[in-house]
C-alpha positions in Angstrom: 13.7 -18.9 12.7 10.8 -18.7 10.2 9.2 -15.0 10.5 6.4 -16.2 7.6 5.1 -19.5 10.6 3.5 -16.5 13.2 1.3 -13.5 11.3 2.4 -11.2 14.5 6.0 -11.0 13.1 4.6 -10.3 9.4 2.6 -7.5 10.7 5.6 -6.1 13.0 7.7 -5.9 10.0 4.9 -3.8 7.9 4.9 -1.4 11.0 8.5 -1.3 10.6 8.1 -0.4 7.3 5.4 2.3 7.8 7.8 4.4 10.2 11.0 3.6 8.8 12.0 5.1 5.3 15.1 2.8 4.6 12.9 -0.5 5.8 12.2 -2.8 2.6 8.6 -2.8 3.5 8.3 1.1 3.2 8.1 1.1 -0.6 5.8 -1.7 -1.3 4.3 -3.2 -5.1 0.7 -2.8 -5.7 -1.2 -4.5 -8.3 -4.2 -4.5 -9.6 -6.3 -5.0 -12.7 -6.2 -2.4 -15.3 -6.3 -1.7 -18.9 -3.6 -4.6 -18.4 -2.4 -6.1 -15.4 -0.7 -3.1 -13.7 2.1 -2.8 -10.9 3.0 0.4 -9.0 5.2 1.5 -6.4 3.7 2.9 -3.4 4.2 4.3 0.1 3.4 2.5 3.3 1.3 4.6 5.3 -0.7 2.6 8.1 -0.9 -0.4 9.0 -3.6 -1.6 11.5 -2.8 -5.3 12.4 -5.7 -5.9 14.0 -8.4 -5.0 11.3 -5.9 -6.3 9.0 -5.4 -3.5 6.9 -2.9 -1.7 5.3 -3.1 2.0 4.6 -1.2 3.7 1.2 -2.5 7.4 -0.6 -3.1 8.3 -4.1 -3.9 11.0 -6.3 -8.0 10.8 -7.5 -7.1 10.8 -11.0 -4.7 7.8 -11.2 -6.0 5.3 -13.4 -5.7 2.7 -10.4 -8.6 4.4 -9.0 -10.7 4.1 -12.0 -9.7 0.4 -12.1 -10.4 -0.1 -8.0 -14.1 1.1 -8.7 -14.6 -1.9 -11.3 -12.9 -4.1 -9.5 -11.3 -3.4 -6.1 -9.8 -7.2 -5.5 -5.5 -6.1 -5.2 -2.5 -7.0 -3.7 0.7 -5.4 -2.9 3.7 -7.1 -2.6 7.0 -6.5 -0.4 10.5 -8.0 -0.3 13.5 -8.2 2.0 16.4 -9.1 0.3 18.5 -9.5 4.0 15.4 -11.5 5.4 15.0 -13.4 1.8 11.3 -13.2 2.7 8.6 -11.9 0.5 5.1 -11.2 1.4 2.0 -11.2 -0.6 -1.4 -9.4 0.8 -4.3 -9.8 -0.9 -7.8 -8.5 -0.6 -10.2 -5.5 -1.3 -9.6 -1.4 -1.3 -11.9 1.1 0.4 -11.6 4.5 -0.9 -11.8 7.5 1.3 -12.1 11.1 -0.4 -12.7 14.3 1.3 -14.1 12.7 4.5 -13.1 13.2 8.3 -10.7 10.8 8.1 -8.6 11.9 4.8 -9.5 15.3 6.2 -7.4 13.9 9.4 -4.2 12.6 7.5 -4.1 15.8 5.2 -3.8 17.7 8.1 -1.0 15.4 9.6 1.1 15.7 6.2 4.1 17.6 5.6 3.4 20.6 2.8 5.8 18.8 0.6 3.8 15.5 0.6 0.7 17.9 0.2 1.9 19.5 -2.9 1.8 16.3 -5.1 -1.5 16.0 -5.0 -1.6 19.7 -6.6 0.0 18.1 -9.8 -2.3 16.8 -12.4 -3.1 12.9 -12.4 -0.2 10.7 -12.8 0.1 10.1 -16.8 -1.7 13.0 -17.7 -0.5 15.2 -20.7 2.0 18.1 -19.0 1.2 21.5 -20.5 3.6 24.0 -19.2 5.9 23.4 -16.5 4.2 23.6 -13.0 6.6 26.3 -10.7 7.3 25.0 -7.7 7.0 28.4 -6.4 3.2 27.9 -7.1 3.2 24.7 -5.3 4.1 26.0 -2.1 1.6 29.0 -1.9 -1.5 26.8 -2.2 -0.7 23.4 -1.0 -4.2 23.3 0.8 -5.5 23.0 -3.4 -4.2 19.6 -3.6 -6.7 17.9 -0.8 -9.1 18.3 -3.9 -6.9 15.4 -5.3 -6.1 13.1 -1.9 -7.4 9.8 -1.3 -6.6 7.4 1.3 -6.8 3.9 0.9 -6.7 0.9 3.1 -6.1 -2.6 2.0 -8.4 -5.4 3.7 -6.3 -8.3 4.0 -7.9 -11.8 2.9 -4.5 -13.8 2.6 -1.0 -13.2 3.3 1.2 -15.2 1.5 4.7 -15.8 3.0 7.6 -17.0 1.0 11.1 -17.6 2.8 13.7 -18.1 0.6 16.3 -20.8 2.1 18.9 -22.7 0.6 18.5 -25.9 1.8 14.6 -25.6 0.9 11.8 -22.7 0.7 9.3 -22.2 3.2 5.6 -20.9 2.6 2.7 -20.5 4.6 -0.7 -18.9 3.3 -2.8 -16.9 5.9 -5.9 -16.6 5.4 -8.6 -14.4 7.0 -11.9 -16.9 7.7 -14.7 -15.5 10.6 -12.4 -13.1 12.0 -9.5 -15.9 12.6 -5.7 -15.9 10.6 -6.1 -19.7 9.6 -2.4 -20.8 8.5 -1.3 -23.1 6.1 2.2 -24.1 4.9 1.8 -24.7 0.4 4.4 -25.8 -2.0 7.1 -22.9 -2.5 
């Protein structure tokens, strides 16, 4: 069986991912150009299989947003080590702050995912220790630092790992259409 030959099965392992916390796809790798080439870890949020997009949040003041706004061309990057399948997804961010639709989400959040985006940005200097006794009183404060963003897929790049020979296929998204190729593993 080759999950990586139809793009239905790619995206019903994403959705796996976004409602299961042990899935491999839950965690996934997001790059993007930085400073350097940079790599993060983030949460699966949303996945919309029919838009082709793929939802993750982060705090205003990480330096990927800063990089997104000069150039917003990333990918992220999942693996299943019992599937021996990884899957690449490439294509542009859209940023949504403090509009009806982070407004939404925020509201759909538990208070402890709320209270990380009181926090100052990721890799800024800590001055004294943040309480989390503070935190919980005025989780609403840290909607100020929320952003949603959706990832809209260009290509997925499927790589099944197989002993007697890899398989890949490249998707790509051309006039609305998933045009699939297989490429040299």
């Amino acid at each position: 069986m080759s999950i990586g030959n139809d793009i239905k099965n790619i995206w019903a392992e994403m959705e796996k991912g976004v409602l299961k916390g042990k899935h491999p796809f839950h965690i996934v790798s997001l790059s993007y150009k930085g400073h350097y080439a940079e790599t993060c870890s983030v949460v699966l949020q949303g996945v919309d299989p029919e838009k082709a997009l793929l939802r993750f949040h982060t705090h205003t003041g990480a330096s990927k947003v800063a990089a997104f706004h000069q150039d917003p061309r990333i990918s992220i990057m999942v693996y299943a080590p019992e599937l021996k399948l990884q899957v690449r997804f490439r294509g542009v961010v859209d940023m949504h702050h403090k509009d009806a639709f982070t407004e939404s989400v925020w509201h759909e959040m538990r208070e402890s995912s709320k209270q990380c985006y009181q926090l100052p940005a990721p890799g800024a200097v800590l001055g004294p220790k943040v309480l989390q006794v503070n935190l919980q009183q005025a989780s609403a404060s840290g909607y100020e630092s929320f952003m949603v963003c959706w990832l809209r897929c260009e290509e997925i790049d499927v790589l099944e790992l197989h002993h007697e020979g890899h398989e890949r296929m490249l998707h790509q998204l051309k006039q609305g259409k998933w045009m699939t190729q297989k490429i040299q593993a």
